[in-house]
VOPAGU-2260 file (C-alpha; in pm, 1 decimal, decimal comma):
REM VOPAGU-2260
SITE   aa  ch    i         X         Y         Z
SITE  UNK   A    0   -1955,3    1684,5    2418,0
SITE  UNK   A    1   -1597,4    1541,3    2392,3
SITE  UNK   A    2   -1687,7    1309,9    2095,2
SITE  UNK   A    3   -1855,2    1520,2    1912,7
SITE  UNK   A    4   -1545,6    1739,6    1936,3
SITE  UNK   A    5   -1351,7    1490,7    1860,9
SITE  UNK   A    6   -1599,2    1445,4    1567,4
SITE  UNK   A    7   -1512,5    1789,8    1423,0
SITE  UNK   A    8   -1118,8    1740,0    1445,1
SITE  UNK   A    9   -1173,0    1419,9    1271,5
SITE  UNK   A   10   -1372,8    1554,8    1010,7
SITE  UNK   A   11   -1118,4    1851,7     975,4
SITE  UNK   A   12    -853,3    1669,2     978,9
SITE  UNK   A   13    -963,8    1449,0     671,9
SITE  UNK   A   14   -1046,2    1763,4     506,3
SITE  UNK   A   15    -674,6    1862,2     561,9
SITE  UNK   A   16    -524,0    1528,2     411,4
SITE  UNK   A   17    -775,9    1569,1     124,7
SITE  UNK   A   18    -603,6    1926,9      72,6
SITE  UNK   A   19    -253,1    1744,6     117,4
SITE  UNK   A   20    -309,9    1493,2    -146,8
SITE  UNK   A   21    -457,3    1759,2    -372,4
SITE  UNK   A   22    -202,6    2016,4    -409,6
SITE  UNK   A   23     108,9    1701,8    -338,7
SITE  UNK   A   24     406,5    1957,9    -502,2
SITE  UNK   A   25     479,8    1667,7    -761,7
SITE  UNK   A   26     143,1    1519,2    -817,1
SITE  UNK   A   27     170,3    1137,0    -777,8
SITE  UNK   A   28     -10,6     984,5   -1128,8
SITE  UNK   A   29     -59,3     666,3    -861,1
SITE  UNK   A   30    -268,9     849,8    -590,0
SITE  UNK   A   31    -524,4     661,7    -499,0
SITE  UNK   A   32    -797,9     874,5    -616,6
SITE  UNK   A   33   -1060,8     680,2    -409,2
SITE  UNK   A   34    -879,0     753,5     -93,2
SITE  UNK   A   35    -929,3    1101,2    -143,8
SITE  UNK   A   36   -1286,2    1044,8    -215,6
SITE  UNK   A   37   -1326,3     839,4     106,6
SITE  UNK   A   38   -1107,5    1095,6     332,6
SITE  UNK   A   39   -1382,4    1354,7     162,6
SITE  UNK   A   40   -1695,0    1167,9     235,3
SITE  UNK   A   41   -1588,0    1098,7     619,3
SITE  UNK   A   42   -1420,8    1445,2     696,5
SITE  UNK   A   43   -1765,2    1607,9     542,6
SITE  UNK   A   44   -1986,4    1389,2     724,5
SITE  UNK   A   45   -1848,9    1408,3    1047,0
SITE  UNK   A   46   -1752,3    1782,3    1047,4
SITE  UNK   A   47   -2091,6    1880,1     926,3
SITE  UNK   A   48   -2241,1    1655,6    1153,5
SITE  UNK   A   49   -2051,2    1813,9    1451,7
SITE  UNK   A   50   -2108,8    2156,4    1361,9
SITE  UNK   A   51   -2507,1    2096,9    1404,6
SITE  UNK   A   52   -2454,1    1900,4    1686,5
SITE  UNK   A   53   -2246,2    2168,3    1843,4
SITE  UNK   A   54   -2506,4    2401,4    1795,0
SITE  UNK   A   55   -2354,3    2631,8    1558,0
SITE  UNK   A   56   -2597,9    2602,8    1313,6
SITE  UNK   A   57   -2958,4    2462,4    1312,0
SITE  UNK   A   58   -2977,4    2386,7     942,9
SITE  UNK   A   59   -2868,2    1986,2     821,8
SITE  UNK   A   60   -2659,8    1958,0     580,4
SITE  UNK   A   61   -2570,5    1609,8     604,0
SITE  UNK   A   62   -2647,1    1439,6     246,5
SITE  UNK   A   63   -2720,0    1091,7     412,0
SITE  UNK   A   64   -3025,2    1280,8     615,0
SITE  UNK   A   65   -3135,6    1417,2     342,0
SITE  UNK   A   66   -3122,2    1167,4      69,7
SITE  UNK   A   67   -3073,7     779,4     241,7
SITE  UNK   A   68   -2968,5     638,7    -136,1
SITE  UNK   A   69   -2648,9     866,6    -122,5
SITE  UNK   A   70   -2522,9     538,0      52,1
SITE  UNK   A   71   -2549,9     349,0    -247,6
SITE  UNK   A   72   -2242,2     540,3    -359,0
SITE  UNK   A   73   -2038,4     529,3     -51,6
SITE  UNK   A   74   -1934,5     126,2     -89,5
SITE  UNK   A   75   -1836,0      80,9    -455,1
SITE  UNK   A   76   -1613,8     388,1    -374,1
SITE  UNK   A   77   -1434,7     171,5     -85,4
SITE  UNK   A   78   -1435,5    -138,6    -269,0
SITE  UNK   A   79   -1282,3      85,7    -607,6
SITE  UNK   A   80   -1009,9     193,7    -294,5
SITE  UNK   A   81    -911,3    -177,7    -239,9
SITE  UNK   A   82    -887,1    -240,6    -594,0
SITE  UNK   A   83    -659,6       3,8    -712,1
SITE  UNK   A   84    -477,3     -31,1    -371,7
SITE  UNK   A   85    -371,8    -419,0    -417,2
SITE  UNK   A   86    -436,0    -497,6    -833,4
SITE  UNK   A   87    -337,6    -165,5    -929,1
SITE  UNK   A   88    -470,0    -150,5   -1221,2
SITE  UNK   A   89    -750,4      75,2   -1301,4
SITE  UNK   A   90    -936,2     127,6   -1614,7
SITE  UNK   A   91   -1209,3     448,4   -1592,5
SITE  UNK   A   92   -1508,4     302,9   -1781,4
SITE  UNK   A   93   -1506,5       4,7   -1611,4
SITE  UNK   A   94   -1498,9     119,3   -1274,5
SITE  UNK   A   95   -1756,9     412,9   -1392,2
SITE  UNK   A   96   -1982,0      73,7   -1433,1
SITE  UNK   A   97   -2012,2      63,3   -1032,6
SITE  UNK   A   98   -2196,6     382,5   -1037,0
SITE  UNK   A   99   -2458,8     291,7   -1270,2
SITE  UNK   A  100   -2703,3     156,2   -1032,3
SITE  UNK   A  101   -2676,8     423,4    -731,4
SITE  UNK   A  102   -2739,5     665,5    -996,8
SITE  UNK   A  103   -3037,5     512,5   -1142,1
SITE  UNK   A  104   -3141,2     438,8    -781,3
SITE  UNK   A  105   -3071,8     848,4    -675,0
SITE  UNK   A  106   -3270,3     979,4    -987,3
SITE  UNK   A  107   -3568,8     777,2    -900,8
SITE  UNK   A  108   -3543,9     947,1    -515,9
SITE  UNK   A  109   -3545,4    1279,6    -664,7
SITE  UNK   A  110   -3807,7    1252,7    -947,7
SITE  UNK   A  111   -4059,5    1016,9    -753,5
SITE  UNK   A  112   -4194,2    1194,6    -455,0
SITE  UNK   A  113   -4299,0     926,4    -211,1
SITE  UNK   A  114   -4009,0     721,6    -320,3
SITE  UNK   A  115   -3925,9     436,6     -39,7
SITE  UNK   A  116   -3588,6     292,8     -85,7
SITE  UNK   A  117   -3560,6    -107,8     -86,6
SITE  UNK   A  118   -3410,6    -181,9     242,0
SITE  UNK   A  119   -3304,2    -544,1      97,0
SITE  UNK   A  120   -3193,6    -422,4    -211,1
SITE  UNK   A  121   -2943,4    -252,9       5,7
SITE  UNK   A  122   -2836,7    -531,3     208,4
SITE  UNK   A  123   -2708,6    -729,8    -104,4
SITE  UNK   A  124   -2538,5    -453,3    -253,3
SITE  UNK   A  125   -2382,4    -411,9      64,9
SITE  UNK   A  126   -2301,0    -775,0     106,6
SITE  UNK   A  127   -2199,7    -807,0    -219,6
SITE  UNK   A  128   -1932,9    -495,7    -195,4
SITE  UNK   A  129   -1840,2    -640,3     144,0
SITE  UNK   A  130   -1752,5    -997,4      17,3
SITE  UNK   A  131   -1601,4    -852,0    -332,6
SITE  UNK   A  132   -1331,8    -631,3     -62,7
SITE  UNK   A  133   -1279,3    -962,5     149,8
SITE  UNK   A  134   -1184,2   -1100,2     -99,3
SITE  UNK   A  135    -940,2    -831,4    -230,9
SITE  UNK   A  136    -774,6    -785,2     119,1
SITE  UNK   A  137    -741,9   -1203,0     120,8
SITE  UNK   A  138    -549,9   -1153,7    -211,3
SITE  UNK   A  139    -319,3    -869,5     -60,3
SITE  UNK   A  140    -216,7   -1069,0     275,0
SITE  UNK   A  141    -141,8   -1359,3      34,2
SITE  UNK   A  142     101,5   -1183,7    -197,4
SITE  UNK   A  143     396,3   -1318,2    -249,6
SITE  UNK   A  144     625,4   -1235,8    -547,8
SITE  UNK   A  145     727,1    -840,9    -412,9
SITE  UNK   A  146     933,0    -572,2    -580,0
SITE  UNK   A  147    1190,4    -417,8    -373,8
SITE  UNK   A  148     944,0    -119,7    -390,4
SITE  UNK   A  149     695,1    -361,9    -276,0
SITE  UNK   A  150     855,3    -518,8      -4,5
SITE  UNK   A  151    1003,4    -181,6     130,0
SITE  UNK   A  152     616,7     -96,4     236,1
SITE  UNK   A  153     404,5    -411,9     264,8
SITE  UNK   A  154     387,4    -425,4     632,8
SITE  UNK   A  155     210,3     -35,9     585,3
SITE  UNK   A  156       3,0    -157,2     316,4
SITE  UNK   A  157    -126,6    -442,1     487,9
SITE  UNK   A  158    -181,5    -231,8     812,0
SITE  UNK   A  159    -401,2      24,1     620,4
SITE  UNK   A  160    -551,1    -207,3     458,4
SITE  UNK   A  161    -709,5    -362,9     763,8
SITE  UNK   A  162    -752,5     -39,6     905,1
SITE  UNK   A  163    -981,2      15,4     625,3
SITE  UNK   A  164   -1139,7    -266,8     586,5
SITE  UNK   A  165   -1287,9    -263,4     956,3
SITE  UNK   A  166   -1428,9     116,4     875,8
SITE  UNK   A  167   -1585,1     -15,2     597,1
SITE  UNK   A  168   -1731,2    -309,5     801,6
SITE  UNK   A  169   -1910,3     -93,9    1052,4
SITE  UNK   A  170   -2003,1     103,2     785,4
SITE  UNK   A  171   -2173,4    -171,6     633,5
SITE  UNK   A  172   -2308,6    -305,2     903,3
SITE  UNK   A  173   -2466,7      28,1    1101,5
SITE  UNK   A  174   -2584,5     143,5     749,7
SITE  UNK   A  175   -2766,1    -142,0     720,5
SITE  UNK   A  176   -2883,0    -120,8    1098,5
SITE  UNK   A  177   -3009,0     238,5    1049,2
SITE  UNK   A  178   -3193,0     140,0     744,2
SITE  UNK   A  179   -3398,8    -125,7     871,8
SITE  UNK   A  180   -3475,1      11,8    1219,5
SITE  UNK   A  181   -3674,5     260,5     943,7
SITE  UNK   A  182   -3761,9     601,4    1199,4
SITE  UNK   A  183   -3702,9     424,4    1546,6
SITE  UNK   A  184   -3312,9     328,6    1538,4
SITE  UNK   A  185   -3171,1     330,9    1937,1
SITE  UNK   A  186   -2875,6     417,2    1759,6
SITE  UNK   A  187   -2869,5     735,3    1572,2
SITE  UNK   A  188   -2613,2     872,8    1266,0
SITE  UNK   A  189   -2518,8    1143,1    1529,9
SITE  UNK   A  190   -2406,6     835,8    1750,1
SITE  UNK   A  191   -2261,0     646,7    1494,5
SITE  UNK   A  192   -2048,4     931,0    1376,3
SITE  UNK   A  193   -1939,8    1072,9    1676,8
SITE  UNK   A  194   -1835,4     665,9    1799,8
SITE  UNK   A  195   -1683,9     603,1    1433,0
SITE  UNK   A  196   -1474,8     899,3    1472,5
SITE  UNK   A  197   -1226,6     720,0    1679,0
SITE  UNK   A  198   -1153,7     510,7    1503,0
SITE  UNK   A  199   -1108,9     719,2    1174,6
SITE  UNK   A  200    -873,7     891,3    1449,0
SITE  UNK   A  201    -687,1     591,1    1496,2
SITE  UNK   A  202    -686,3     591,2    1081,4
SITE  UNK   A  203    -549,9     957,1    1050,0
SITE  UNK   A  204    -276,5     907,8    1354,5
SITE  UNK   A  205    -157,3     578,8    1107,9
SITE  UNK   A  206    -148,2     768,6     801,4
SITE  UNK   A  207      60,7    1063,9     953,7
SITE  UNK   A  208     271,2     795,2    1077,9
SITE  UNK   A  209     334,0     689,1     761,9
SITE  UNK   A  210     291,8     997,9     490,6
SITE  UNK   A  211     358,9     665,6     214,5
SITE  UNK   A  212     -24,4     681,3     231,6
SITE  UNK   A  213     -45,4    1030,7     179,6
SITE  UNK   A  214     196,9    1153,8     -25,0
SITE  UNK   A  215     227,3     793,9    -259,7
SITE  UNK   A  216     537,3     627,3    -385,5
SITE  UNK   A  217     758,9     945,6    -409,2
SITE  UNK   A  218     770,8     903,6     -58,2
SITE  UNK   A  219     874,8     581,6     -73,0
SITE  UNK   A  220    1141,5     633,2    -366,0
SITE  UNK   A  221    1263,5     933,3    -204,0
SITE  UNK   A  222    1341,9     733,1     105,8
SITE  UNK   A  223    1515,9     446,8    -116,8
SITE  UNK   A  224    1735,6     727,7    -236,6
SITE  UNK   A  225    1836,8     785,1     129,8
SITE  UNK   A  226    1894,8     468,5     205,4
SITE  UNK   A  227    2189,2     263,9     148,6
SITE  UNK   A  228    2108,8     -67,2     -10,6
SITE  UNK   A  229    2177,2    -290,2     237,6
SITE  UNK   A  230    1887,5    -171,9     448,4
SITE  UNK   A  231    1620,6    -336,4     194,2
SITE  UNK   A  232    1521,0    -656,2     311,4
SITE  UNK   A  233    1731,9    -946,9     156,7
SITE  UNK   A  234    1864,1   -1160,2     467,0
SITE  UNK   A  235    1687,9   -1307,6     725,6
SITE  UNK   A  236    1853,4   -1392,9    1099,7
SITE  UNK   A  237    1647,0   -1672,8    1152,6
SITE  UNK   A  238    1568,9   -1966,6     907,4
SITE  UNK   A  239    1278,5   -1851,8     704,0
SITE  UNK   A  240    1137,5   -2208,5     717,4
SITE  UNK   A  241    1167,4   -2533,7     874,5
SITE  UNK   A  242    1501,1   -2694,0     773,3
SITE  UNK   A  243    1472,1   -3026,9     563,3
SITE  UNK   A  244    1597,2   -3387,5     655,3
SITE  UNK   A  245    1793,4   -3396,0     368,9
SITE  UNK   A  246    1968,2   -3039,1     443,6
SITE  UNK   A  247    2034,8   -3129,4     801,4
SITE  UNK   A  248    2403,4   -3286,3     762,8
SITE  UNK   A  249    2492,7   -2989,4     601,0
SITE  UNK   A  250    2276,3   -2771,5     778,6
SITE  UNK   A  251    2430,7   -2877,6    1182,8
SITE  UNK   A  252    2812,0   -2867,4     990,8
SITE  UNK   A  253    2824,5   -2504,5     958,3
SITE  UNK   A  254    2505,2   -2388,3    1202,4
SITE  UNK   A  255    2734,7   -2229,3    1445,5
SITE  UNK   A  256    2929,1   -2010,9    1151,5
SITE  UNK   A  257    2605,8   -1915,9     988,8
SITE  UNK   A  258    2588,2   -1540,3    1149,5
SITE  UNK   A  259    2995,2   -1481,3     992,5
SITE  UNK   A  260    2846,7   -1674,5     666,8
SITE  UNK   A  261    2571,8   -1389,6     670,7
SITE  UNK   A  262    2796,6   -1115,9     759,3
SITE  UNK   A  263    3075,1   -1209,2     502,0
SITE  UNK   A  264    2803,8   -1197,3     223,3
SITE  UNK   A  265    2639,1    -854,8     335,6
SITE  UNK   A  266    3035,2    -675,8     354,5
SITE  UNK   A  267    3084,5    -878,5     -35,3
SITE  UNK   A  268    2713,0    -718,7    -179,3
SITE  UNK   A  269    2813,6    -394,0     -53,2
SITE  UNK   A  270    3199,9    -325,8    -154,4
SITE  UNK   A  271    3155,1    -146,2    -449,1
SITE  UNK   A  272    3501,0    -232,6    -578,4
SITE  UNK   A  273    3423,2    -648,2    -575,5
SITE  UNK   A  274    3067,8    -611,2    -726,6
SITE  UNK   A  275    3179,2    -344,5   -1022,2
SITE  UNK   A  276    3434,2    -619,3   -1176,7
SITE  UNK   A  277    3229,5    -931,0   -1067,7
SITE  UNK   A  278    2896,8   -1104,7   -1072,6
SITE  UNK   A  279    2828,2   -1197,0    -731,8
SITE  UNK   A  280    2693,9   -1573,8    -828,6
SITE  UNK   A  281    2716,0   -1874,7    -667,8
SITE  UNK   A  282    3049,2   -1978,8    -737,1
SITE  UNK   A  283    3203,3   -1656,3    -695,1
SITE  UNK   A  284    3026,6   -1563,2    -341,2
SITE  UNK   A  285    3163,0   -1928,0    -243,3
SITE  UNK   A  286    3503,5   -1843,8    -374,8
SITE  UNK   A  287    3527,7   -1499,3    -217,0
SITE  UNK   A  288    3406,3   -1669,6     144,4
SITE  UNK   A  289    3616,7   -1982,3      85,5
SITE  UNK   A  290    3306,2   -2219,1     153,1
SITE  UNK   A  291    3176,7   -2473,9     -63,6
SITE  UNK   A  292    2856,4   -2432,8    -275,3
SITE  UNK   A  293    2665,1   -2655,8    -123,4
SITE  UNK   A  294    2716,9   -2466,2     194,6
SITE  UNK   A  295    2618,1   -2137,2      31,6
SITE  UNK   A  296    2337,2   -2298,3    -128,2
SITE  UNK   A  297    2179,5   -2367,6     241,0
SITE  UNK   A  298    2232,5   -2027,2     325,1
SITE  UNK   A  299    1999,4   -1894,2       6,9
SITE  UNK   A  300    1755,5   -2143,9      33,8
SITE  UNK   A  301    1703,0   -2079,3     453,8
SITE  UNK   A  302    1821,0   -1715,4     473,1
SITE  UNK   A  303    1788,3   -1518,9     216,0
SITE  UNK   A  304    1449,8   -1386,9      49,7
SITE  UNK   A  305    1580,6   -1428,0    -321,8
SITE  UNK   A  306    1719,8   -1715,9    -511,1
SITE  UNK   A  307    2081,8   -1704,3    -591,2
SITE  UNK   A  308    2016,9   -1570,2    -950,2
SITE  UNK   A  309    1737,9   -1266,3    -818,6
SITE  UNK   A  310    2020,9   -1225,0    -528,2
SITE  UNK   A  311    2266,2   -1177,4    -804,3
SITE  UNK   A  312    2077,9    -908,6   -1002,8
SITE  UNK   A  313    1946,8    -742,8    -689,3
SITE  UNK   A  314    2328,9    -636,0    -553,7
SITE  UNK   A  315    2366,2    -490,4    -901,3
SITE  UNK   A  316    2059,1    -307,1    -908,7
SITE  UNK   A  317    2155,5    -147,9    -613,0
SITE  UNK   A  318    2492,7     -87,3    -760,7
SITE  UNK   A  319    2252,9      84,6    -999,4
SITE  UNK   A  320    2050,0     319,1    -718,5
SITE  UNK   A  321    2389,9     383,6    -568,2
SITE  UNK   A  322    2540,6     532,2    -935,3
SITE  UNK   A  323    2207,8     727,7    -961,6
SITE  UNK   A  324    2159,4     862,4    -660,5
SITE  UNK   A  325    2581,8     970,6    -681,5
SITE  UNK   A  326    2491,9    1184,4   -1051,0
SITE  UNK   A  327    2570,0     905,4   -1296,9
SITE  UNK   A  328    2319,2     934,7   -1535,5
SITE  UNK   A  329    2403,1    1315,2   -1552,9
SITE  UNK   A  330    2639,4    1222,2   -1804,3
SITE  UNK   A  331    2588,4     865,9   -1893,7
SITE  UNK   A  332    2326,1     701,7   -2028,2
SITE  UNK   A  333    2073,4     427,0   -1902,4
SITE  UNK   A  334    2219,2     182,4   -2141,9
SITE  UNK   A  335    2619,9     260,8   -1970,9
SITE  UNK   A  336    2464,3     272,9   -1641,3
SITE  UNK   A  337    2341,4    -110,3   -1749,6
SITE  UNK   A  338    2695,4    -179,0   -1840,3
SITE  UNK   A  339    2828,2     -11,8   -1579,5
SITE  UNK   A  340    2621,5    -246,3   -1334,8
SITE  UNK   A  341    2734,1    -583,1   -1535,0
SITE  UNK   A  342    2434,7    -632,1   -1720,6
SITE  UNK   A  343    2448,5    -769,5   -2071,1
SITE  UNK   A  344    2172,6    -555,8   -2229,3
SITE  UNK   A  345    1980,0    -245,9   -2184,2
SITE  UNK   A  346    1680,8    -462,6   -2210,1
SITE  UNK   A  347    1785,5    -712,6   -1912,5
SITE  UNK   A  348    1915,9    -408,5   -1701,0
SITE  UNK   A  349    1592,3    -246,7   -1717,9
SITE  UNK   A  350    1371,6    -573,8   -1674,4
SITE  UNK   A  351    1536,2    -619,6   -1385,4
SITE  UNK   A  352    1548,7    -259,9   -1238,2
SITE  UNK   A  353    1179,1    -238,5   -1303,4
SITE  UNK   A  354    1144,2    -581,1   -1103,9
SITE  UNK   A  355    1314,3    -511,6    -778,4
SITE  UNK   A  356    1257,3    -142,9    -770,9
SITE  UNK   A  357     911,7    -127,1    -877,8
SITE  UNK   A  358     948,9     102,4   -1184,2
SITE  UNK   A  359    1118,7     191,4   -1476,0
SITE  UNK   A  360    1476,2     361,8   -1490,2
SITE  UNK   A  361    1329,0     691,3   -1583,6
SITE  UNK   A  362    1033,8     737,6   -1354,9
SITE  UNK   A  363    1263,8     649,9   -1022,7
SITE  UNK   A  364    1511,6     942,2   -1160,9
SITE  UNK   A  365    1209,4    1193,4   -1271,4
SITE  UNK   A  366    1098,0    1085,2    -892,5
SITE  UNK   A  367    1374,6    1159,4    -669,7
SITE  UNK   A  368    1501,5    1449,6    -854,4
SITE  UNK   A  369    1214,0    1651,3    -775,4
């Protein structure tokens, strides 16, 4: 009785997301439209499922006990998911292509009557989705060159992402169960939703946790807008990696003033009056903590999570955020506020805006302004 209860406020509550995501104020052109699809599929299943169960109706209207090749469509839609979510790009007729097959295979179910579906046929396609996401999720835990967009919700990503991927591995797998246990499964879909559904609980606590999922990168660019610069992730307390041979001299001669090295450079990238007349490069941060270069070079290549150069551009693209979140471009344009910031062209100003930020100029103001 509890479960399947639990079964019905899982599959309304994925009904509610879907709802969210749909009428999002500012529709996000990034959505993840295969999310939606997925939150549909699940919240359907299991609160139709829960309602028969429950006894409040007698009639099934579960598609998967009606028509078993309705699976077919269920994994390309959570491999699509993983694609968009870590490659981002998508292109319509090509992912349309992944559809091909379970509608062939659905058309022969309803036109033949005594129509058997392949049980193998099912197992590769399965497989083959399976490995094809592996894959995809092996690529996203690898990453490595991050936007400041990026970087501000990786950790999330990556989370979700494994969230997902196990749902879609017991999907797989109990699919593929159910199918070849033919009438006679000792596990039935009832159980298998109503067991599931904890976890997809565990799934909908995570994304209300962290509405990124939901509600897409406005969220997230809203949030940078509240945020003062320093808060993105550019320094590191401890060395990022193990320190050299051939660093160590340098590296034991100034390990006990590394902390005040670390704090001197956070109070330079954030006074507003040092970084509007000056570059903050190598020679200058070393001039400004009265250290020499070597020394500061030590400190970027064990502390910091950008190269001296990237470091460089980074404080003045958050110069940049600052000046746009305070009105600037108002009444200046993006090619002052590139001026404004140091940069020597529009061009390089919005290059590198569009690096650590994630996207252009004009899409981060059209964001947080609404």
């Amino acid at each position: 009785m509890f479960l399947n209860v639990v079964s019905l406020l899982v599959g309304f509550l994925c009904l509610f997301v879907v709802v969210l995501m749909l009428f999002n104020p500012k529709p996000n052109r990034k959505t993840n439209v295969y999310l939606i699809m997925i939150l549909f599929v699940a919240g359907l299943q299991r609160f139709v499922n829960a309602i028969e169960v429950l006894g409040f109706t007698t009639i099934t209207y579960s598609p998967l006990k009606i028509r078993l090749t309705v699976a077919f469509f269920i994994v390309p839609i959570y491999y699509l998911f993983f694609r968009r979510l870590i490659r981002r790009n998508s292109k319509l007729k090509k992912e349309l292509l992944h559809f091909i097959l379970p509608t062939v295979l659905i058309l022969i179910d309803i036109l033949m009557v005594d129509y058997k579906l392949s049980y193998l046929l099912y197992l590769a396609f399965t497989l083959f989705y399976f490995v094809s996401i592996m894959l995809l999720v092996k690529e996203l835990i690898q990453m490595k060159k991050l936007s400041m967009f990026e970087k501000g919700n990786y950790k999330t990503i990556r989370t979700w992402a494994l969230l997902i991927t196990i749902v879609t591995f017991l999907l797989v797998v109990y699919s593929n169960y159910f199918l070849f246990s033919e009438a006679k499964p000792r596990i039935s879909l009832n159980v298998f939703y109503r067991i599931s559904s904890l976890l997809w609980l565990a799934v909908l606590i995570y994304m209300f946790r962290n509405p990124i999922i939901i509600f897409g990168e406005n969220n997230l660019l809203k949030s940078l807008q509240k945020n003062a610069p320093q808060d993105l992730l550019i320094w590191n307390v401890k060395p990022l990696k193990v320190i050299e041979e051939k660093d160590l001299i340098v590296y034991n001669a100034i390990k006990a003033r590394i902390d005040t090295i670390l704090m001197d450079i956070q109070v330079l990238q954030k006074s507003v009056p040092l970084i509007a007349k000056i570059t903050l490069t190598a020679d200058a941060l070393a001039k400004e903590i009265k250290i020499p270069r070597r020394h500061l070079e030590l400190i970027f290549k064990y502390y910091c999570h950008y190269s001296i150069n990237d470091f460089s551009n980074l404080v003045k693209i958050n110069y940049a955020v600052t000046l746009i979140n305070e009105g600037y471009l108002e009444s200046y344009t993006v090619a002052s506020l590139g001026e404004k910031c140091l940069f020597n062209s529009r061009f390089t100003f919005s290059k590198n805006f569009k690096k650590f930020i994630g996207v252009s100029v004009s899409d981060f103001v059209n964001t947080i302004t609404h």
